[in-house]
C-alpha positions, -999 to 999 in steps of 0.1 A, spaced: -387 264 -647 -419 278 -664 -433 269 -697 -415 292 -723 -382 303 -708 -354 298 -732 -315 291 -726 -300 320 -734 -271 306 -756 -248 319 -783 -253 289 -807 -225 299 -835 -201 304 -812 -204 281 -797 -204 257 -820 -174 277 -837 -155 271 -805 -170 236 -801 -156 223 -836 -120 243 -828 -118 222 -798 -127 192 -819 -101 200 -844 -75 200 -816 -85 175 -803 -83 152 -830 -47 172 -840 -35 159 -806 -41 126 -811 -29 124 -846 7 134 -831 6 113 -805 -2 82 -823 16 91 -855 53 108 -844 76 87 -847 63 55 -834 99 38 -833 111 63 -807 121 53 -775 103 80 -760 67 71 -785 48 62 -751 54 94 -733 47 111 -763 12 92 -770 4 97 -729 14 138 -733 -7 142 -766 -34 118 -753 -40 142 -724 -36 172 -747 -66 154 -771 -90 152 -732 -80 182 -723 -97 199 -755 -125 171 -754 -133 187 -722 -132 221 -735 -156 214 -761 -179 199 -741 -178 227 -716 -181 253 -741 -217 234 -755 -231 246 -725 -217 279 -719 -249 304 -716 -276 315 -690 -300 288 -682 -327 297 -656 -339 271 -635 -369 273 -611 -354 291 -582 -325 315 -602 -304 321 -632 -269 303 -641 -243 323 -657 -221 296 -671 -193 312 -687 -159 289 -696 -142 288 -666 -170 297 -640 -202 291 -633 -222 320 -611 -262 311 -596 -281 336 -589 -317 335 -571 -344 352 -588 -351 371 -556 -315 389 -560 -318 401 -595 -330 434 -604 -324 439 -639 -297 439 -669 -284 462 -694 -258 466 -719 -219 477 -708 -192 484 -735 -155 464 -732 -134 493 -748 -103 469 -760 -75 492 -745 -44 472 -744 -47 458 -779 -68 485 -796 -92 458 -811 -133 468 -818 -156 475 -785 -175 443 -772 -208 447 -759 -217 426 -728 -251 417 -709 -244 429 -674 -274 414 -647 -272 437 -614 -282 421 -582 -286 428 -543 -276 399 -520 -293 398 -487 -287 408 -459 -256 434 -473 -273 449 -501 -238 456 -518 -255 458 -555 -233 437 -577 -232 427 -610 -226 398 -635 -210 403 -671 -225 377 -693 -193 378 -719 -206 344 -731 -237 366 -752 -208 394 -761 -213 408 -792 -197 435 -815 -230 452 -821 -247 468 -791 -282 460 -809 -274 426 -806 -262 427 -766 -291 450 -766 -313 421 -773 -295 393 -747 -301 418 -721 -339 423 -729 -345 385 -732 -327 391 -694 -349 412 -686 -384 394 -696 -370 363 -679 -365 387 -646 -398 401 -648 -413 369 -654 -400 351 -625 -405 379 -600 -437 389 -616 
C-alpha cells in the first residue's frame, strides 16, 4: 500500500454500532448469570445467553472493521456480512447511487457504488459500499471521490 492511502471508514457508526453490540453483549450476560440462579434449568439458560453475549462480541468486532481498506494489489469492501476484493486493474471508477426506501417510505440513502470490469468477460459490475451510506448525497459524494483518488492513484 503507498504512503498516504487512508481506510476509508465510517468511524461514528461504527463506533455507534460497536458500543450497541457492547451493550448487548453485556445485557446477555447479565441474564444469563443473574435469572434465576436456583432454576433447574440456570445452566441452559447461562450456556444460551453466554452464546447470545459471543455472538454480539463478534458483531462488534466485525463491525470495527467494516470499511474499504486498499491494500497493495486492490481494494476490500468489507461490509457486515461480506467481504468483496477487488484488483486495482478491475476498477474503473465510483459515483454516488440513491437507495429510494420504497417499502418503508423512510429518507433516501446515498451509497458509494465502485464499477469494475473483470477479465476476460468484461461484464462491467458494480460494488455498493452501503458501509459509507449517508443521508446527504454531499457526504456519499465525498466517499466516492476519496474512491476515486485512491483509483487514480493506484492505476496512475
Amino acid at each position: 500500500m503507498k504512503r498516504g492511502v487512508r481506510v476509508l471508514r465510517s468511524r461514528k457508526w461504527n463506533l455507534v454500532a460497536v458500543l450497541a453490540l457492547l451493550g448487548f453483549a453485556v445485557l446477555c450476560g447479565a441474564l444469563g448469570i443473574f435469572e434465576d440462579p436456583g432454576a433447574a434449568d440456570h445452566d441452559t439458560g447461562l450456556v444460551i445467553w453466554g452464546a447470545g453475549a459471543l455472538l454480539c462480541l463478534a458483531g462488534a468486532v466485525r463491525v470495527s472493521m467494516v470499511g474499504v481498506i486498499p491494500t497493495a494489489t486492490g481494494l476490500k469492501v468489507r461490509e457486515l456480512l461480506s467481504t468483496t476484493y477487488l484488483p486495482w486493474e478491475w476498477l474503473s471508477h465510483a459515483d454516488v447511487r440513491a437507495n429510494h426506501q420504497r417499502m418503508t417510505s423512510g429518507p433516501t440513502l446515498y451509497n458509494p457504488t465502485i464499477h469494475y470490469v473483470v477479465p476476460p468477460q468484461r461484464d462491467r459490475l458494480t460494488v455498493t459500499v452501503t458501509a459509507l451510506g449517508a443521508y446527504r448525497r454531499g457526504v456519499a459524494q465525498a466517499w466516492a471521490n476519496d474512491l476515486n483518488a485512491m483509483i487514480r492513484q493506484h492505476k496512475g
